[in-house]
C-alpha positions in Angstrom: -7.4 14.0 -2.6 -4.7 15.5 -0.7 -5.0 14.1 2.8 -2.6 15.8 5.1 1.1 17.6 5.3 3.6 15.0 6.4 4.9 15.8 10.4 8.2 14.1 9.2 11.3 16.3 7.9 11.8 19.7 7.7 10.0 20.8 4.5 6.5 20.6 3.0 5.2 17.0 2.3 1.7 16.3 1.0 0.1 13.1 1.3 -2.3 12.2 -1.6 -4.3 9.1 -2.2 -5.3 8.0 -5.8 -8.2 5.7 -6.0 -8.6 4.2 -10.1 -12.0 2.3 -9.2 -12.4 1.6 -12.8 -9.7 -0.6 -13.1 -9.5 -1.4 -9.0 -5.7 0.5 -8.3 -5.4 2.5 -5.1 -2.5 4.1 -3.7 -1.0 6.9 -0.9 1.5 9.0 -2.6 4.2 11.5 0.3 5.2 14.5 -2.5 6.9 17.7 -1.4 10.3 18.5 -0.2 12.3 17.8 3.1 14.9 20.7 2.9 17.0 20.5 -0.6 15.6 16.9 -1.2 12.7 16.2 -3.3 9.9 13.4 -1.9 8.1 11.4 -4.0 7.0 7.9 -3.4 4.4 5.5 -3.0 3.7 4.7 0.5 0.8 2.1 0.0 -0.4 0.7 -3.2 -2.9 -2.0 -3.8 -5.3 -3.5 -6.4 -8.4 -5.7 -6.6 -7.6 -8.6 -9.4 -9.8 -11.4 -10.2 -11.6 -10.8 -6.8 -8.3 -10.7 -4.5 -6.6 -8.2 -2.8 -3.4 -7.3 -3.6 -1.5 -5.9 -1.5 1.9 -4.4 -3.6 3.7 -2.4 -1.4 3.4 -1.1 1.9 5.9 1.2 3.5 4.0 2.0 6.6 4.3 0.4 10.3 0.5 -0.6 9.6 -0.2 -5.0 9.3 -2.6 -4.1 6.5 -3.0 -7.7 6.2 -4.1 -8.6 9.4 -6.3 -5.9 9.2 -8.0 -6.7 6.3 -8.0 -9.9 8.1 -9.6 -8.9 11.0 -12.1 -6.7 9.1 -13.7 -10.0 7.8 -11.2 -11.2 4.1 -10.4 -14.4 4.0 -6.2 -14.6 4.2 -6.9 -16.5 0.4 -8.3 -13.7 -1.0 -5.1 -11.9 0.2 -2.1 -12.0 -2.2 1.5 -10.1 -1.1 2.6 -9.3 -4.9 5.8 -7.9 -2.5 6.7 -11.1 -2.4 9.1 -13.3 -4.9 6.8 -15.9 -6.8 7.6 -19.2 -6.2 9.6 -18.7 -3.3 8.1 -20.7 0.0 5.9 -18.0 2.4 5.9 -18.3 6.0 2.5 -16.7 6.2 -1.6 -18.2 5.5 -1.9 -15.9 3.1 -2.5 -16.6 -0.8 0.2 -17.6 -2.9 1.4 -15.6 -6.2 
């Protein structure tokens, strides 16, 4: 589903979303070109796994989290697979 051109550069960049709800991966994809340099990147990605949200990356100014948050999850069912396993996390949410 191609959602909108990108205001940012000075070429053509389409936003797509891809939405696997067979196997629970979604993610926002910027392709096109800014001038003479290719764009192609994931700009969110997450995935439903045993029940949780995960959130894997997010390259946007948005607090998905929070948002998620405020739109009724529960912070455990929030995991941040951005995040190094093991290493201590200054936030409430769940733990990889």
């Amino acid at each position: 589903m191609l959602l909108s051109p990108s205001p940012m550069g000075h070429g053509s960049i389409d936003c797509y979303t891809i939405f696997d709800t067979k196997q629970d991966h979604y993610q926002v994809m910027n392709v096109g070109w800014d001038r003479h340099w290719r764009v192609y990147g994931c700009v969110l990605h997450f995935d439903i796994k045993k029940g949780k949200i995960w959130i894997e990356q997010n390259m946007t100014e948005m607090r998905v989290a929070q948002e998620l948050v405020e739109r009724g999850v529960a912070k455990e069912d929030i995991m941040l697979g951005f995040q190094t396993p093991g290493m201590p996390t200054y936030t409430d949410y769940a733990i990889i």
